[in-house]
Structure formats: C-alpha cells, structure tokens
C-alpha positions in Angstrom: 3.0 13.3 -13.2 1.4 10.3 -11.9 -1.7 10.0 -10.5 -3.1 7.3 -7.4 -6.3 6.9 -6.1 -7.0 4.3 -3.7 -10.4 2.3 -2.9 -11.4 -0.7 -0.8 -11.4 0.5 2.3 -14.0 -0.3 4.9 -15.1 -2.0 8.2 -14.4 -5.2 9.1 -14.2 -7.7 12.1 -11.1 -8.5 13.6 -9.8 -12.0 11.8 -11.4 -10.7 8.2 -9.8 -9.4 5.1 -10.1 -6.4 3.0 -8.2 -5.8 -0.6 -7.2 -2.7 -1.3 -6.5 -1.5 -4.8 -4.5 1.6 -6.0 -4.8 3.0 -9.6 -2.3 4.4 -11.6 -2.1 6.9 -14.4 -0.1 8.8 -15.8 3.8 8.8 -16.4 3.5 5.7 -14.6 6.0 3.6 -17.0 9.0 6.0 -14.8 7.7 4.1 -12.1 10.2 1.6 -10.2 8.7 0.8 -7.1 4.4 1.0 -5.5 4.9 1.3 -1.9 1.9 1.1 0.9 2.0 2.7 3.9 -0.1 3.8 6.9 -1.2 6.1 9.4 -3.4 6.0 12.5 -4.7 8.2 14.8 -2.1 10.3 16.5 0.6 8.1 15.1 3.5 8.9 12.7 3.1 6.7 8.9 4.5 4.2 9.1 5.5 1.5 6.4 3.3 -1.9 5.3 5.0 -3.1 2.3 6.2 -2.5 -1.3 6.7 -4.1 -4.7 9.0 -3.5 -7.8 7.4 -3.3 -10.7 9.5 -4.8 -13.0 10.6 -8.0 -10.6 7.2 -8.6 -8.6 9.9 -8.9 -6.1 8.1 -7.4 -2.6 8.9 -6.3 0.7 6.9 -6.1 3.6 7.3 -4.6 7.4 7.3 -7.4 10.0 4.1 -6.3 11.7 2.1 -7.4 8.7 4.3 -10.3 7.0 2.6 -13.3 6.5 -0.9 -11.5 6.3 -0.7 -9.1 3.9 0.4 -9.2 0.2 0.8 -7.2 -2.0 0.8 -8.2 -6.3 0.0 -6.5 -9.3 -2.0 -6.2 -12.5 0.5 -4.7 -15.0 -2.2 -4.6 -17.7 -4.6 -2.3 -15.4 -2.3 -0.8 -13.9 -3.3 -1.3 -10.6 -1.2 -2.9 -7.1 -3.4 -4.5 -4.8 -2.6 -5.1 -1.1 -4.9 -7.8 0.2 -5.3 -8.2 3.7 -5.8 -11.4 5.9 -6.1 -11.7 9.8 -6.8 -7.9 10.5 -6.5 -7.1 14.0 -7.9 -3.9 15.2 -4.1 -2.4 15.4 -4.5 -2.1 11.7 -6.8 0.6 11.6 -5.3 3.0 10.1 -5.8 5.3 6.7 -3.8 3.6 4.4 -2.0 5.6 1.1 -0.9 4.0 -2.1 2.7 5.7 -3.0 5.1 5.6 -6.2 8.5 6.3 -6.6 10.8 6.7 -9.7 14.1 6.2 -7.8 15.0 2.8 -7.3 14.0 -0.2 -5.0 16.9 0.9 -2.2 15.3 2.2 1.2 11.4 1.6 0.0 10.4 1.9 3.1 11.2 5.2 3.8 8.1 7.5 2.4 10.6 10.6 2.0 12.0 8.4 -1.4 8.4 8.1 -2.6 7.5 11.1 -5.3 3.4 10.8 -5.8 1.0 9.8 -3.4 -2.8 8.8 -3.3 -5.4 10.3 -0.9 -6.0 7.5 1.1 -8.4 5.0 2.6 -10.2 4.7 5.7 -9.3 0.7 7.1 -11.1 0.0 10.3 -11.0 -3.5 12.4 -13.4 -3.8 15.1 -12.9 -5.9 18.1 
C-alpha cells in the first residue's frame, strides 16, 4: 500500500502561484510514475501533468505547460507541482496519484493505483 496526502492548497489572485506538495509512504519504492490531476466543479478530472520517478523525465497537459512544474525530493519523498500564472480556470481540487505500471498513457487516471484526498486550489479574478 502506498499512502498520499496532499497540502498547499489555498486562495490566490489570478497571476500568483501556489506549490503544492504530495507525500508519500509506504511501498512507495514500486512506484514508477506521480501523476497530478484535477477536478472542478461539475467537470470530469482531468489530467495536469506527471513525472517518472526514476528519470525526472515529466509530462504535462497543454493547458498548463509552461506554468506549472512539477520535480521531486527523492530523499522526502515528496513531488511538488508548483504553480505560476494561475488563472481562475484553475480552480479546481487537485489529487496527487501513483502508479506502479509504467510511464505509458500517464495521463489516463484509470492506470493510476493510489490516490490522495485532495486539495482545494482557488484563483480569484
């Protein structure tokens, strides 16, 4: 089993920038891949970007490229997506996810296993 739980969450203008971290514990060395993702308000989840952990290598969807990034701290086991240049279109509650089965389709959240319980992101006009 491998346990996430996301924090960082919060208000923000639109134009500002909010980190998010996700811990892990567990099993987490069967990890391959940390995926975020998002979900608004009447709106299905959708994907925001994903990193191998071995590689670094990342992956991001084009609605956030170039404003988000997402890196992490092997040593605390913990994957941070910091986000630049919110607009309010990025509110959302936003879920830290893991998966043990590759790096192949990552941004599909049916190949993800464990999953945090999410945190509130709001961007005010």
């Amino acid at each position: 089993q491998v346990q996430l739980v996301e924090s960082g969450g919060g208000l923000v203008q639109a134009g500002g920038s909010l980190r998010l971290s996700c811990a892990a514990s567990g099993r987490t060395f069967s990890m391959t891949t940390m995926g975020w993702f998002r979900q608004a308000p009447g709106k299905e989840r959708e994907f925001v970007g994903a990193i191998h952990c071995s590689s670094g290598s990342t992956y991001y969807a084009d609605s956030v490229k170039g404003r988000f990034t997402i890196y992490r701290d092997n040593a605390k086991n913990t994957v941070v997506l910091q986000m630049n240049s919110l607009k309010p279109e990025d509110t959302a509650v936003y879920y830290c996810a893991a998966r043990s089965g590759g790096w192949y389709s990552s941004f599909d959240s049916v190949k993800y296993d464990y999953w945090g319980q999410g945190t509130q992101v709001t961007v005010s006009s």
